[in-house]
Residue, then its C-alpha position, 0 to 999 in steps of 0.5 A: x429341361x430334361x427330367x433328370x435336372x429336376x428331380x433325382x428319380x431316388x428322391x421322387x421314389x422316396x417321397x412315392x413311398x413316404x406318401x403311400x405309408x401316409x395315405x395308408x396310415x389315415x385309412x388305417x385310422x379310419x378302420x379303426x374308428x370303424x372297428x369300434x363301432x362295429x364292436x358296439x353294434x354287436x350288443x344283442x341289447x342295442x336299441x335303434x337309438x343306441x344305434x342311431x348314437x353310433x353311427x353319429x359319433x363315428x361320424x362326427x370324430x372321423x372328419x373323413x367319413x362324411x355320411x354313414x347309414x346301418x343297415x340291416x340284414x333285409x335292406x332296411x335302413x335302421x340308422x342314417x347320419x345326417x339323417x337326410x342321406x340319400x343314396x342317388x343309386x336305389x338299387x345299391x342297398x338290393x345289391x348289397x343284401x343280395x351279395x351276401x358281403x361278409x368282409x370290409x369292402x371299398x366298392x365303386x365311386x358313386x355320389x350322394x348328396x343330402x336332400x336340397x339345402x343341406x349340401x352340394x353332390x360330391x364323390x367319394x368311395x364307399x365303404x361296406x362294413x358287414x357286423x355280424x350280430x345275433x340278429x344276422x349281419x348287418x352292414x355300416x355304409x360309409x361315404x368317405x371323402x377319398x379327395x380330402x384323405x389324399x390331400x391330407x396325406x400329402x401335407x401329412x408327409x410335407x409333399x412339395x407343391x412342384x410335384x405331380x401327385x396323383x393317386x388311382x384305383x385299380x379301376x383307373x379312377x382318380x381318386x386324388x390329383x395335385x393339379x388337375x389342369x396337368x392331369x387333362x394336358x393330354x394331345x389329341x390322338x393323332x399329335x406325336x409327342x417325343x416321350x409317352x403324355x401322362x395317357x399312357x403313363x396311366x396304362x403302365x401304372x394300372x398294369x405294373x404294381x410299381x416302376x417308374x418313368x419319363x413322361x412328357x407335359x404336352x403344352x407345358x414345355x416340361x418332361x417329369x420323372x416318375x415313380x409309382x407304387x401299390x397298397x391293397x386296403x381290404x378289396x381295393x388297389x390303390x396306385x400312387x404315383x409321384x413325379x417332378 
């Protein structure tokens, strides 16, 4: 069955941007809980405890931020919710100090989990908030569940469960996948496919802002359409991709 018979490259086009505003929208949501806790913050009267009420309350009103720690400008963790947060890397609250961030960052993926009994490890993105305060600035560390934020802006715009949904940092990190199984049906090296696997549909997408393809489902029987496109959201690309 060919790709054009599936889907008409216009619609999946379509449903990319659709998706894309979606998954920008709820980001922006986001930023904008963060931005009024930042405002809070800068109190100069603020007590560790109001601080501690902060945090909590960003935490408990956004479902996407899972964990959230404050920190201040010698690496000293003033506020954690839930207050057993533990960072699994010991040199990231160093790093942060030492590189002097001064704007809204997304760094790397890395996992967290909450001392034994409370949860199970997950991974997400990690967002730094620098709040410049007269004590100097300061910094909200926030663990966002970049997995469930895809999904919801998936069925925010009614994405058709026959698609292939993907979504990827500039790093080529998968942050979200509609199926999984798909996204691993890749031939070992030395197995010749008629058109590119999704492998080097992924290269094409890390290189090119947008564009489109065709690409085929090894094992599957199947060869999809697809298009992608690009959002930057503070220092961080992300591609989106959509095929059928």
């Amino acid at each position: 069955m060919s790709a054009e018979t599936r889907y008409d490259t216009n619609s999946l086009i379509s449903d990319d941007i659709r998706f894309r505003q979606a998954v920008v929208d709820r980001l922006c949501d986001i930023d904008e809980h963060i931005s009024m806790t930042s405002l809070n913050l800068t109190d100069s009267d603020i007590t560790n405890l109001t601080i501690q009420s902060d945090i909590k309350s960003l935490v408990d009103s956004e479902s996407l931020i899972r964990s959230a720690l404050y920190i201040s400008q010698n690496g000293e963790i003033m506020a954690a919710y839930p207050e057993s947060v533990i960072m699994n890397n010991n040199s990231f609250y160093e790093d942060l100090i030492n590189n002097d961030i001064r704007t809204p960052q997304i760094v790397g993926n890395t996992s967290f989990e909450l001392l034994p009994g409370d949860s199970i490890p997950f991974y997400g993105k990690i967002f730094i908030y620098p709040v410049r305060t007269t004590r100097g600035i300061e910094y909200m560390v926030l663990f966002l569940d970049t997995d469930n934020l895809c999904l919801q802006a998936a069925k925010d715009v009614g994405l058709s469960p026959e698609l292939f949904s993907v979504v990827i940092d500039k790093d080529g990190t998968v942050l979200w996948c509609s199926d999984y199984d798909e996204l691993n049906s890749i031939p070992p090296d030395d197995v010749l496919t008629e058109f590119p696997t999704f492998r080097e549909v992924k290269e094409l997408v890390l290189y090119a802002w947008s564009g489109r393809t065709i690409y085929d489902v090894w094992n599957e029987g199947l060869v999809r359409n697809g298009a992608w496109s690009s959002v930057q959201f503070y220092n961080q690309v992300l591609k989106i991709f959509v095929a059928g």
